[in-house]
Each structure stands twice: as C-alpha cells, then as structure tokens.
C-alpha positions, 0 to 999 in steps of 0.5 A: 215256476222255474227259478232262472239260473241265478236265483238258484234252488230250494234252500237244501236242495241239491241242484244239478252241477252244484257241488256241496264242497263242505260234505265232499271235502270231509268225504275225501279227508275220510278217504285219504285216512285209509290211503297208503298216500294219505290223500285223495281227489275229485274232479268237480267240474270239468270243462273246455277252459277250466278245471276244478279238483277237490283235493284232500292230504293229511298233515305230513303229505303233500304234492311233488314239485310239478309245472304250473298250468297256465292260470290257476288258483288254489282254495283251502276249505280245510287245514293248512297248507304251505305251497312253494316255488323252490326256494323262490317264494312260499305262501302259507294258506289257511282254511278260507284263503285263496291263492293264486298258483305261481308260473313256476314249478311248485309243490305243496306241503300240508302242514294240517289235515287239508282240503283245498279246490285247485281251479285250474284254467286249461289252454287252447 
C-alpha cells in the first residue's frame, strides 16, 4: 500500500522532492572550501510562489547588501550568522534559529563556517 502524502516513506528512504538539508549542507560547505568566494548554493525547491536556496559562507564571507524579496525567512542549519539592514537593525542567528528577512536592503556576514536555507516568497 502507498503511504499518503503525509505519512512520508520508509524510514531512510529517500523520497522524491524531499531533501536531506543535513548531508547537502555539509555538501556546499565542502564546496565553498575550494571556491575563490568562499561560498556556494543550491536551490532546493523551486516553484510558482516560493523559493527555497541552500546556501553555504565560511566564516569572514558573506552577502552584499541587496533588496529584499517580498517575504522571506532565513534558516541556520549550520554556524553563525549576523544579517543586518544598514545601521537599522541587525540579528545574530545561530545553527537551529530562524529569522525572518527585514523589508529593507540587507547583507549577511558569516561570523562561523554557516549554511543556512533562505525560503523565499516570489510575487505575482
């Protein structure tokens, strides 16, 4: 019998559009190691209303400042990480804590080897 959509798979099996976050987060961090930027992404899911990137920055990188999308929330599976909207306002986030994306420009700075999953609402 087919389990319904809800009830999932076999415990360890791997499903089809389920992502194991845990395994491709250490993926991207073994990526950025050997990238000039010292980072590196995935997009995950990708759909009519909604993003969803995995992203890896070792400790010193980060994300220039850059316009915020209509919604979005920003997830740390890894590290630390300090996102800020100019002089405004600034979170520090850790592995396990969510936050959501301020309305104004913002940048991020890894204070730690980080991955987190930016979840991202798209317009229209």
């Amino acid at each position: 019998m087919t389990p319904e959509p809800w009830q999932g798979g076999e415990l360890g099996e791997q499903q089809e559009g389920v992502f194991d976050l845990s395994a491709l987060a250490d993926e991207l961090l073994d990526a950025a190691r050997n990238d000039l930027q010292r980072k590196a992404s995935r997009l995950v899911i990708h759909g009519t209303k909604q993003r969803a990137v995995l992203m890896a920055i070792l400790a010193g990188g980060g994300l220039a400042e850059h316009a915020s999308p209509p919604a979005a929330t920003l997830h740390v599976l890894r590290g630390r990480i300090r996102l800020y909207a100019g002089d405004a306002a600034e979170w520090f986030v850790s592995a396990g804590q969510v936050v959501a994306i301020p309305p104004e420009r913002h940048a991020v700075d890894a204070l730690e080897d980080s991955a987190f999953l930016l979840t991202v609402a798209l317009s229209g």
